[in-house]
PDB file of N, CA, C and O in Angstrom:
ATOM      1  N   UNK A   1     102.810 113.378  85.440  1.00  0.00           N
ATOM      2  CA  UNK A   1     102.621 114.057  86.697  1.00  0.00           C
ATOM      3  C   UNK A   1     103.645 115.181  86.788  1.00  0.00           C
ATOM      4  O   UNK A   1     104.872 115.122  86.699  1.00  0.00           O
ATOM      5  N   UNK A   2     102.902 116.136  86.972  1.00  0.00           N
ATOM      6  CA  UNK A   2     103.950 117.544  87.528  1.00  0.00           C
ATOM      7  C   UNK A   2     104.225 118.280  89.065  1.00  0.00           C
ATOM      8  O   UNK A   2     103.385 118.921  89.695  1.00  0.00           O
ATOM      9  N   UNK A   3     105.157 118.098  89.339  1.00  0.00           N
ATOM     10  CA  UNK A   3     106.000 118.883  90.650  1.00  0.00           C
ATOM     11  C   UNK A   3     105.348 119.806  90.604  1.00  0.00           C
ATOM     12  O   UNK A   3     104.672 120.022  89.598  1.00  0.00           O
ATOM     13  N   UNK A   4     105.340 120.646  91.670  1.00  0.00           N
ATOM     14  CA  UNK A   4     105.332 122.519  91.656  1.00  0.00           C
ATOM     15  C   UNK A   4     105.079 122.559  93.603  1.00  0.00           C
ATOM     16  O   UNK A   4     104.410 122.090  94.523  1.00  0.00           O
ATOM     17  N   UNK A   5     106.203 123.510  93.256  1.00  0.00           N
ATOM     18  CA  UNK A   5     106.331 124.298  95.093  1.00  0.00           C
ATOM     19  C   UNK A   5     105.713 125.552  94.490  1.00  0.00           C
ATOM     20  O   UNK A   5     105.882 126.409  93.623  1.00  0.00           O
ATOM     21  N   UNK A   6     104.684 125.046  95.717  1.00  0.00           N
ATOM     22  CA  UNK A   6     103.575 126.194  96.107  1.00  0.00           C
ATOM     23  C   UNK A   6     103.825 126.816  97.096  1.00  0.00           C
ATOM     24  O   UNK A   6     102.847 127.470  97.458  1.00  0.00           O
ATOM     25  N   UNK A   7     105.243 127.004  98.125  1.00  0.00           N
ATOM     26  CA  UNK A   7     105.551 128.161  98.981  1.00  0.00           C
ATOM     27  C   UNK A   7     107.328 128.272  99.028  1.00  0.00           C
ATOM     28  O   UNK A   7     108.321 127.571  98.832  1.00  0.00           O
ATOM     29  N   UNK A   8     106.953 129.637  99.423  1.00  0.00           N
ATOM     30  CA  UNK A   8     108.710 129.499  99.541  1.00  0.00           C
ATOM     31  C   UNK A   8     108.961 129.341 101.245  1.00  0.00           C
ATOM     32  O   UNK A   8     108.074 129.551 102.073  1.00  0.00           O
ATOM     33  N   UNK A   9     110.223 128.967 101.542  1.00  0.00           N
ATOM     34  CA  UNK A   9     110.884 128.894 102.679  1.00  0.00           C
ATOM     35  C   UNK A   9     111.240 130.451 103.158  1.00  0.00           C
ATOM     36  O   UNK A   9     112.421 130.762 103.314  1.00  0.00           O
ATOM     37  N   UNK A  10     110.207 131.388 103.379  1.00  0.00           N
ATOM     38  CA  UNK A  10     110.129 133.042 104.102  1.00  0.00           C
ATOM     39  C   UNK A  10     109.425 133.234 104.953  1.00  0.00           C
ATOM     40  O   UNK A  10     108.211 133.061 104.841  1.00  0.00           O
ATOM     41  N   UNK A  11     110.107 133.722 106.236  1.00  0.00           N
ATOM     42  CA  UNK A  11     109.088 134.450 107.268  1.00  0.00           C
ATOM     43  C   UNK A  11     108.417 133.296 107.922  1.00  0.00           C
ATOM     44  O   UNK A  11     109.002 132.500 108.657  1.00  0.00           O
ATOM     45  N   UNK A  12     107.123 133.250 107.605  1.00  0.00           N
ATOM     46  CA  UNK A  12     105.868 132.187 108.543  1.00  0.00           C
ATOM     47  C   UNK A  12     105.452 131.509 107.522  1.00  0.00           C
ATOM     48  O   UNK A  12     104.301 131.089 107.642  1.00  0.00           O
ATOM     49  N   UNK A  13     106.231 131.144 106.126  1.00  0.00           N
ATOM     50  CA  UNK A  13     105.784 130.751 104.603  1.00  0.00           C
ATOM     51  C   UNK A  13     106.408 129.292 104.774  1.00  0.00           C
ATOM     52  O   UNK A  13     107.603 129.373 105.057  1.00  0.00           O
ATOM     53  N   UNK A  14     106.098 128.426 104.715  1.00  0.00           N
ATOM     54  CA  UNK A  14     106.430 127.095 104.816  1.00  0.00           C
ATOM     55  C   UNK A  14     106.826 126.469 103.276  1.00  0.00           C
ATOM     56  O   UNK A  14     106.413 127.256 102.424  1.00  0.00           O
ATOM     57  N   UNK A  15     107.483 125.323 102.685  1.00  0.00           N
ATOM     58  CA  UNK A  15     107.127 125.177 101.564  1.00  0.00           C
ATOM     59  C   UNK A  15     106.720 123.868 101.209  1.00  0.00           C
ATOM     60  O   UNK A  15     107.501 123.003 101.606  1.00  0.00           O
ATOM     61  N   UNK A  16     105.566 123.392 100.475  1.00  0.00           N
ATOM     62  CA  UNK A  16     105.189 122.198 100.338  1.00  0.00           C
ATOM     63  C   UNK A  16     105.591 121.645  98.794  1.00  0.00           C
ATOM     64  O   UNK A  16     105.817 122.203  97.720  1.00  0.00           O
ATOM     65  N   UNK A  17     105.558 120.312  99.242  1.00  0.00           N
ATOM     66  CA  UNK A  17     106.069 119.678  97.135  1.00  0.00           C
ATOM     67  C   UNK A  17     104.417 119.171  96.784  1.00  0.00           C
ATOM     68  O   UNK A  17     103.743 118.372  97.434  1.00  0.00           O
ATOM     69  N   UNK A  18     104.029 119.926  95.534  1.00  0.00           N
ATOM     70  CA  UNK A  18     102.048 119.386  95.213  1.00  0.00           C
ATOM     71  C   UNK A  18     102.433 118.756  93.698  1.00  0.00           C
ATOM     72  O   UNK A  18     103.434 119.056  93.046  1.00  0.00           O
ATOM     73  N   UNK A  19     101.654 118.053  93.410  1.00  0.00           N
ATOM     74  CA  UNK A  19     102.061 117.890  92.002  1.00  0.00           C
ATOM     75  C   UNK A  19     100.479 117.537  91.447  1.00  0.00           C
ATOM     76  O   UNK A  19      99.806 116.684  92.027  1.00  0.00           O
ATOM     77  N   UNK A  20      99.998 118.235  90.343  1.00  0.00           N
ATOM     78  CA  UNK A  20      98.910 118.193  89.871  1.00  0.00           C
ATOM     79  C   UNK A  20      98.596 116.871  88.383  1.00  0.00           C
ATOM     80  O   UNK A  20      99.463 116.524  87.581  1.00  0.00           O
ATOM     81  N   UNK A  21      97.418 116.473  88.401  1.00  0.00           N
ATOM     82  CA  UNK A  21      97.479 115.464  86.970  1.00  0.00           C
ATOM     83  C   UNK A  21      96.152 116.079  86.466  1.00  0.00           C
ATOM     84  O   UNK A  21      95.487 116.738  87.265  1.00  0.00           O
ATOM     85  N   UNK A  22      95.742 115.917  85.255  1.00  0.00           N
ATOM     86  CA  UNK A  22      95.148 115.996  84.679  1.00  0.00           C
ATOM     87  C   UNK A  22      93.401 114.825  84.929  1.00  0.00           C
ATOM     88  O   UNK A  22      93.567 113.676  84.519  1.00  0.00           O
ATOM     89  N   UNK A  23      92.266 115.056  85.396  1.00  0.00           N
ATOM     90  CA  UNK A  23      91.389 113.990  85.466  1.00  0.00           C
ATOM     91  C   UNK A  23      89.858 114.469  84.657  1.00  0.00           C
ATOM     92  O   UNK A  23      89.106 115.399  84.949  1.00  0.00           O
ATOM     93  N   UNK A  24      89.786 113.801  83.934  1.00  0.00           N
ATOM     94  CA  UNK A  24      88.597 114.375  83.383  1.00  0.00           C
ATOM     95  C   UNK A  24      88.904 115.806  82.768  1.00  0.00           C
ATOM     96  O   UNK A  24      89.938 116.017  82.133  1.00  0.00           O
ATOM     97  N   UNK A  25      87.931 116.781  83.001  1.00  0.00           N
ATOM     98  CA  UNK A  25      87.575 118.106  82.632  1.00  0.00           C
ATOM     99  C   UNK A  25      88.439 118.515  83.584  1.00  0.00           C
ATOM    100  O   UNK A  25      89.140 119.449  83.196  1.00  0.00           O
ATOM    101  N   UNK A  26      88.708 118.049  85.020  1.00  0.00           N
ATOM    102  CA  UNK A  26      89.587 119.054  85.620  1.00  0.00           C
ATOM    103  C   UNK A  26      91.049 118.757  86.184  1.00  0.00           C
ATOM    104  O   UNK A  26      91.524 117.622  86.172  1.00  0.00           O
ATOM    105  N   UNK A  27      91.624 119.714  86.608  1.00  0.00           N
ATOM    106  CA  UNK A  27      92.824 119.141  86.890  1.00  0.00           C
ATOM    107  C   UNK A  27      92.866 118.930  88.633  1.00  0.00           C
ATOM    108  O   UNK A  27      91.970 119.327  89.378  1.00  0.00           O
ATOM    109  N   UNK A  28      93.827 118.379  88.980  1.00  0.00           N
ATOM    110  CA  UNK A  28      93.678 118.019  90.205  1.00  0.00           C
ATOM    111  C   UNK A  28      95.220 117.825  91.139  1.00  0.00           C
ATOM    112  O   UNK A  28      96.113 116.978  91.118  1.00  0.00           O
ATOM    113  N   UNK A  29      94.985 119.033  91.900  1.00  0.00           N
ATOM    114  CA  UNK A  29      96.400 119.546  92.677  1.00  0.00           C
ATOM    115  C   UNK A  29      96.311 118.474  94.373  1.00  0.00           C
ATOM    116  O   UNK A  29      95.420 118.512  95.221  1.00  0.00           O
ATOM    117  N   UNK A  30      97.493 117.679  94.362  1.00  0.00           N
ATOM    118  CA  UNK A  30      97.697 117.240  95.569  1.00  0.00           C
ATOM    119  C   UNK A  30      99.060 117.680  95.969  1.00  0.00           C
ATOM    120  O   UNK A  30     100.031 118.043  95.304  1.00  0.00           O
ATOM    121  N   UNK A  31      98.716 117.453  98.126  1.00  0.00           N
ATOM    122  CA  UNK A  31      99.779 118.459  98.340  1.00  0.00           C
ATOM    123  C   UNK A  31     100.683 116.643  98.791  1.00  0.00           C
ATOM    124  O   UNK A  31     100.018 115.746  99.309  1.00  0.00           O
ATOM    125  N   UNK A  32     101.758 116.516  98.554  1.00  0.00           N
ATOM    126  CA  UNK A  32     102.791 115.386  99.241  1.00  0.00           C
ATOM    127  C   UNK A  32     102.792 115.318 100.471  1.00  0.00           C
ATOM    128  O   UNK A  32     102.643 114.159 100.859  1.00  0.00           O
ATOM    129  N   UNK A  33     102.899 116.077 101.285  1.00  0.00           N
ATOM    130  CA  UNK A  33     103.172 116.752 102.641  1.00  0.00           C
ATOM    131  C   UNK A  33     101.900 116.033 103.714  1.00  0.00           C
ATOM    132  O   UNK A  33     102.077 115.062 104.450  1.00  0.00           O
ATOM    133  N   UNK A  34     100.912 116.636 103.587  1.00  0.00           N
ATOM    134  CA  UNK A  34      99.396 116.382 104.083  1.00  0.00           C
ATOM    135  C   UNK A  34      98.366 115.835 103.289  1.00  0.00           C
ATOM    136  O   UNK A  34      97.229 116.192 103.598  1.00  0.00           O
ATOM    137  N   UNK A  35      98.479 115.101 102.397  1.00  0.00           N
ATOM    138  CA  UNK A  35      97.352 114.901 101.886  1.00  0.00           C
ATOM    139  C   UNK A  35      96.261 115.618 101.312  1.00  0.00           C
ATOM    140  O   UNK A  35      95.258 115.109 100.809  1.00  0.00           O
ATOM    141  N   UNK A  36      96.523 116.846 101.420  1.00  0.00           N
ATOM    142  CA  UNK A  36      95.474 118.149 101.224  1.00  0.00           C
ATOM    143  C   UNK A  36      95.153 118.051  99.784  1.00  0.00           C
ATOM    144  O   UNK A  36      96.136 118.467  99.170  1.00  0.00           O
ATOM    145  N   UNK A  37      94.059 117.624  98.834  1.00  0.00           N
ATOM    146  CA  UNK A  37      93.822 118.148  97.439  1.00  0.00           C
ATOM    147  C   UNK A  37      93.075 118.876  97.267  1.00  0.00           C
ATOM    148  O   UNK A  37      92.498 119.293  98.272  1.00  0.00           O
ATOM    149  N   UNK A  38      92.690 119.406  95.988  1.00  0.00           N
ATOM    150  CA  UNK A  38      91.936 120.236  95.523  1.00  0.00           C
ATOM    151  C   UNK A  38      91.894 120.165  94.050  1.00  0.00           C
ATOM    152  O   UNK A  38      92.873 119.715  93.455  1.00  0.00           O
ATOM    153  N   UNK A  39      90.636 120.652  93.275  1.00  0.00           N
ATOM    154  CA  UNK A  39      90.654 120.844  92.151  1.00  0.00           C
ATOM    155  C   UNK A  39      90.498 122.320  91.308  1.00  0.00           C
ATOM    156  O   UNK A  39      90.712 123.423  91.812  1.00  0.00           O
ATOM    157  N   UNK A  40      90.074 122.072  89.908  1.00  0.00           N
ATOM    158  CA  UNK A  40      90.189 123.574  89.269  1.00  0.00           C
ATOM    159  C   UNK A  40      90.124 123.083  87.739  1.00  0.00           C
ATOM    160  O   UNK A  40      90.637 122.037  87.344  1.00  0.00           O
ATOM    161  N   UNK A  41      89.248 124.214  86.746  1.00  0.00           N
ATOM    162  CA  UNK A  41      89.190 123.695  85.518  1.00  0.00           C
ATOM    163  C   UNK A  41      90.736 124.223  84.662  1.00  0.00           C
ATOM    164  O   UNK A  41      90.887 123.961  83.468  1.00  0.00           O
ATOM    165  N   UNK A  42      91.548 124.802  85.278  1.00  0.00           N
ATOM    166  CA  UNK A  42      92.660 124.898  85.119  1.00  0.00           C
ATOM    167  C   UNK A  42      94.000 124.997  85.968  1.00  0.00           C
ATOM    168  O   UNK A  42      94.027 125.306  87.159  1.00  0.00           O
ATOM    169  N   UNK A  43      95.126 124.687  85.172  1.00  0.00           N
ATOM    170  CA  UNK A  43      96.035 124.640  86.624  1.00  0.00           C
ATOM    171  C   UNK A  43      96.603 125.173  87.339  1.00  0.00           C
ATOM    172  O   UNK A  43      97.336 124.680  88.197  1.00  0.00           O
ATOM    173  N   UNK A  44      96.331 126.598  87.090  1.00  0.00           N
ATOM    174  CA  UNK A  44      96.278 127.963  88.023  1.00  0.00           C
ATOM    175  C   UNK A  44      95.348 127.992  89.103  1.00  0.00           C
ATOM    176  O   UNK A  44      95.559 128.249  90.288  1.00  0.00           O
ATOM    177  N   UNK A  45      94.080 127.631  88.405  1.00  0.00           N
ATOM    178  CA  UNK A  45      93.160 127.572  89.508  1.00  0.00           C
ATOM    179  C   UNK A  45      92.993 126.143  90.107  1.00  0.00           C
ATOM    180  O   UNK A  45      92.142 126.272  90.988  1.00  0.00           O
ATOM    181  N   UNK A  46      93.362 124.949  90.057  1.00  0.00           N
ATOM    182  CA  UNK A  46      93.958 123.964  90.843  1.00  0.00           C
ATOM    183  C   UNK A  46      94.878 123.942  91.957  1.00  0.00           C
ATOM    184  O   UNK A  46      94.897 123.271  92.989  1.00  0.00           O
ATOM    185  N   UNK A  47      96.024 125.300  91.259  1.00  0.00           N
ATOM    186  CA  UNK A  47      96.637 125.025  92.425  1.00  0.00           C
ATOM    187  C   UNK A  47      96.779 126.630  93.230  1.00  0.00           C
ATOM    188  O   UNK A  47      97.583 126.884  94.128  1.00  0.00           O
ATOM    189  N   UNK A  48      95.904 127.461  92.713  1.00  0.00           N
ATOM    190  CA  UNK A  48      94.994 128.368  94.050  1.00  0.00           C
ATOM    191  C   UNK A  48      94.198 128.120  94.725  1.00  0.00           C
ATOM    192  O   UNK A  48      93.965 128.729  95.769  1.00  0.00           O
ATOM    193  N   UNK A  49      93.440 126.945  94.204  1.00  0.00           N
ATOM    194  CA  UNK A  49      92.589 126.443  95.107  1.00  0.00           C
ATOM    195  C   UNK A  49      93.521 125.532  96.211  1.00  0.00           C
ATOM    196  O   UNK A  49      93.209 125.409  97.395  1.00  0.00           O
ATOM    197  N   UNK A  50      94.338 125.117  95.787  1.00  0.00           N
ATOM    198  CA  UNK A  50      95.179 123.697  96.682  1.00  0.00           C
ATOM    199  C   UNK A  50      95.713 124.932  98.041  1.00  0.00           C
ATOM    200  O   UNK A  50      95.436 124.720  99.222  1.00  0.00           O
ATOM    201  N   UNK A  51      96.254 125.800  97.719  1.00  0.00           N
ATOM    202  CA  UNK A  51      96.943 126.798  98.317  1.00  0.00           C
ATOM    203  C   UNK A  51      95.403 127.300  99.610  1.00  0.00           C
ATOM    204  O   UNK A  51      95.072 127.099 100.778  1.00  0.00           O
ATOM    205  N   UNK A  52      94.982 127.930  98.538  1.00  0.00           N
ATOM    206  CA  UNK A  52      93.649 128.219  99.804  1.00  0.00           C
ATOM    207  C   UNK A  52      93.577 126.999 100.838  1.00  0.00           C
ATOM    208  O   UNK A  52      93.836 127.223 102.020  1.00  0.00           O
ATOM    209  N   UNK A  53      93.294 125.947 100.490  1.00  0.00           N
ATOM    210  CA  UNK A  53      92.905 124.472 101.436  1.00  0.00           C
ATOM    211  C   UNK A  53      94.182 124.171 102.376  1.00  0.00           C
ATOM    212  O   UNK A  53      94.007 123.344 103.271  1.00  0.00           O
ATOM    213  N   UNK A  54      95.319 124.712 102.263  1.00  0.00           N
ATOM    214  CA  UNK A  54      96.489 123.996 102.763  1.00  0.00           C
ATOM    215  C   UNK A  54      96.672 125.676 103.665  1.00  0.00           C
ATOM    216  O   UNK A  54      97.615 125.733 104.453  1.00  0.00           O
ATOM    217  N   UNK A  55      96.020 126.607 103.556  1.00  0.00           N
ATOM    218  CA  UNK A  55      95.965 127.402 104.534  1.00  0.00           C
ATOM    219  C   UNK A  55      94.979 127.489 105.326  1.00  0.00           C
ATOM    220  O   UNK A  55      95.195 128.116 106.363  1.00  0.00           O
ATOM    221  N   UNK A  56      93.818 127.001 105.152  1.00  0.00           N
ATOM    222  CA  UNK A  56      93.010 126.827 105.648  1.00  0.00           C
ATOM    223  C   UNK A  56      92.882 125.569 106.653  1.00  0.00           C
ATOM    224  O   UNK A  56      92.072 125.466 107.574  1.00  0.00           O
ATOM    225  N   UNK A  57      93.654 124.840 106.347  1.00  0.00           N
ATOM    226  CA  UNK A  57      94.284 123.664 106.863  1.00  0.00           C
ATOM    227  C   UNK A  57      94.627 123.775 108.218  1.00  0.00           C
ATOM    228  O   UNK A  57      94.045 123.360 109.221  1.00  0.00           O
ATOM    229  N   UNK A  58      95.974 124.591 108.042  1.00  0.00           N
ATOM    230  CA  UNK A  58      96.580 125.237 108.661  1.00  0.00           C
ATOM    231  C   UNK A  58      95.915 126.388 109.813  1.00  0.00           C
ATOM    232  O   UNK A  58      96.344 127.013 110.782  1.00  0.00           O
ATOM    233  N   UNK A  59      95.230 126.316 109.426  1.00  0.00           N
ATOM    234  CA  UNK A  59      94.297 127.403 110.931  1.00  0.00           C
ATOM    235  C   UNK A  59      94.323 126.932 111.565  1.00  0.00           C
ATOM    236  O   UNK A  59      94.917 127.489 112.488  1.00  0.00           O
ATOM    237  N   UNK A  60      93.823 125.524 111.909  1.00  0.00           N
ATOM    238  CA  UNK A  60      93.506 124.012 112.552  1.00  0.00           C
ATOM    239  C   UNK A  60      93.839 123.849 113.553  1.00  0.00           C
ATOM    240  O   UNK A  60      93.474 123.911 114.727  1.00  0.00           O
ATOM    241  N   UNK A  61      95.207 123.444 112.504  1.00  0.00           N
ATOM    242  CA  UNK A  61      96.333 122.723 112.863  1.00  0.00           C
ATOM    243  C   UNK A  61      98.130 123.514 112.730  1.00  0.00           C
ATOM    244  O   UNK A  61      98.609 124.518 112.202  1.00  0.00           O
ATOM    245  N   UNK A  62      98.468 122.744 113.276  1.00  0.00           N
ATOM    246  CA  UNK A  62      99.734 123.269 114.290  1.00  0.00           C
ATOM    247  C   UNK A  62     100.993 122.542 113.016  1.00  0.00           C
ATOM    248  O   UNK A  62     101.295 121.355 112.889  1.00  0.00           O
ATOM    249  N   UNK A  63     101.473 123.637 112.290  1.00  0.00           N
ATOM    250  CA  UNK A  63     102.635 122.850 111.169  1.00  0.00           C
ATOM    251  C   UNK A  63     103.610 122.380 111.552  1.00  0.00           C
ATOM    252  O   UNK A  63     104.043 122.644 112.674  1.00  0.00           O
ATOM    253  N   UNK A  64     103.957 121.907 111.072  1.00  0.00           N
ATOM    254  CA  UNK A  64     105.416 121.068 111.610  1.00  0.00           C
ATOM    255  C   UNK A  64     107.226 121.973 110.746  1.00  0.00           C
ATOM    256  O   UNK A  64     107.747 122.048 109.633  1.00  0.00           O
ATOM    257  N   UNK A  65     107.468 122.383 111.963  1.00  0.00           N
ATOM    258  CA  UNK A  65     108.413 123.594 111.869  1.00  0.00           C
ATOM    259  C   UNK A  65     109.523 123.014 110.348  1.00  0.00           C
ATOM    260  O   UNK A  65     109.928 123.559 109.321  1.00  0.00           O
ATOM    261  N   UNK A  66     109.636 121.870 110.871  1.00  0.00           N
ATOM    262  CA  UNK A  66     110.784 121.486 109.833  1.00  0.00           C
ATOM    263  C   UNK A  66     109.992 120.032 108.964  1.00  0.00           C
ATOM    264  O   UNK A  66     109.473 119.208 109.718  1.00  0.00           O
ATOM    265  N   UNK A  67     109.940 119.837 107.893  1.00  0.00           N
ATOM    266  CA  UNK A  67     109.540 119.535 106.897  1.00  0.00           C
ATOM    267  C   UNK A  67     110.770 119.130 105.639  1.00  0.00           C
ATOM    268  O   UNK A  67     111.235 119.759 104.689  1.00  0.00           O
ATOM    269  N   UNK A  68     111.060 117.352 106.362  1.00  0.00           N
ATOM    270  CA  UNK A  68     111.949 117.331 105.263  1.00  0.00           C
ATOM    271  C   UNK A  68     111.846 117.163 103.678  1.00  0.00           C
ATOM    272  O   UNK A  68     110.725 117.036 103.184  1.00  0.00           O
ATOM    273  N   UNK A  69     112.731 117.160 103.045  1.00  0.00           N
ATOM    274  CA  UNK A  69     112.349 117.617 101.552  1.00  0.00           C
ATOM    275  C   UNK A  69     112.332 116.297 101.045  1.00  0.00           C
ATOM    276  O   UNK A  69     112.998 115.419 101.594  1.00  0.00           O
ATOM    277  N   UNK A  70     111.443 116.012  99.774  1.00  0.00           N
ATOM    278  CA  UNK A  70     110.915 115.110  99.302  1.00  0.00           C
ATOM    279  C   UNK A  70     111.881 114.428  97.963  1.00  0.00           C
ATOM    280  O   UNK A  70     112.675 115.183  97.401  1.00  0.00           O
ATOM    281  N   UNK A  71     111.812 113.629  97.710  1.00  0.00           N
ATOM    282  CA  UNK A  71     112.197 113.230  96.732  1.00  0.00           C
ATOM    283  C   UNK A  71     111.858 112.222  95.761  1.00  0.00           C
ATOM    284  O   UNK A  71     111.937 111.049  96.124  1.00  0.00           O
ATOM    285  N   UNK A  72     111.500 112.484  94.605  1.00  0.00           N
ATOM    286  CA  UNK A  72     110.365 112.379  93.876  1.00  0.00           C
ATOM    287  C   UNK A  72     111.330 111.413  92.358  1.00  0.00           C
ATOM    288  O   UNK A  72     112.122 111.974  91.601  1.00  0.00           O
ATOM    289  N   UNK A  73     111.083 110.464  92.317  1.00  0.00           N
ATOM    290  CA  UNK A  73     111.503 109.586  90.895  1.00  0.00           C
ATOM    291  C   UNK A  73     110.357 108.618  90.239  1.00  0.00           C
ATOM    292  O   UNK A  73     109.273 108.293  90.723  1.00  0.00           O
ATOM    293  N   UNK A  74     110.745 108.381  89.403  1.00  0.00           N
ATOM    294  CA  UNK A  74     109.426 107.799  88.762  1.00  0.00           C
ATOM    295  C   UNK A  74     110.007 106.018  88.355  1.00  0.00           C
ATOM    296  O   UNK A  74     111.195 105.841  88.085  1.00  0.00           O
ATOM    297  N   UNK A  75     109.199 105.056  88.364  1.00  0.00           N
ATOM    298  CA  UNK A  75     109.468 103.621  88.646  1.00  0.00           C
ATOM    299  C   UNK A  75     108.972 103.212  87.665  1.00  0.00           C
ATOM    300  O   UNK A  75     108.171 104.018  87.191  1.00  0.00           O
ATOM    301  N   UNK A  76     109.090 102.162  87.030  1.00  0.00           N
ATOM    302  CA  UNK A  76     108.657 101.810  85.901  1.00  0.00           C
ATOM    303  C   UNK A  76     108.016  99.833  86.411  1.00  0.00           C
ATOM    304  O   UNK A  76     108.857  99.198  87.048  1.00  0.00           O
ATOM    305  N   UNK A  77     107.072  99.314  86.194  1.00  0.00           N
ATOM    306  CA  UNK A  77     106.626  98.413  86.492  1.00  0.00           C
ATOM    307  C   UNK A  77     106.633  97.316  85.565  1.00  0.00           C
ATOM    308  O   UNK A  77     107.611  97.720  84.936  1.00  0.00           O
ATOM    309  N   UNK A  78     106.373  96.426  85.076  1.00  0.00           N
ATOM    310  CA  UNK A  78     105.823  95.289  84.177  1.00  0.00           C
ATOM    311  C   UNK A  78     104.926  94.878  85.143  1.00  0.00           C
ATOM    312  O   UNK A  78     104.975  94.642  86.350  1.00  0.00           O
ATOM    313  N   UNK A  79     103.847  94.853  84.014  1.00  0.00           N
ATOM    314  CA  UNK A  79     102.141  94.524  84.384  1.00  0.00           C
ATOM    315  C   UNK A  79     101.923  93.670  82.896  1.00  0.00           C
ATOM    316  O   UNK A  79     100.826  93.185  82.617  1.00  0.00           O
TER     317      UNK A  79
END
């Protein structure tokens, strides 16, 4: 699984933590924040598409000014 901030902290620019995986033929961008996904047969266009949806989102709905930052580690299980 891969991280990637899709905005910066400028102006009326908010910034969200998305991290995209690989499924099938396409890849598949989720945002941490809202739940917002999206897909794309690549991961440029996964996560332009994620970007479009999380502004579009945002027309809606009313963002939440402050947005604390995430923090992301990976766990290891026995199964």
């Amino acid at each position: 699984m891969i991280w990637y901030n899709i905005f910066e902290v400028i102006f009326n620019e908010l910034e969200f933590y998305c991290y995209y995986s690989k499924e099938d033929d396409w890849y598949v961008a989720k945002c941490a924040e809202n739940n917002i996904a999206s897909q794309g047969k690549t991961i440029e266009e996964a996560i332009s598409n994620l970007k479009e949806a999380i502004e579009l989102y945002y027309e809606d709905n009313e963002p939440e000014f402050f947005i604390a930052p995430a923090f992301v580690t990976t766990l290891e299980v026995a199964i």
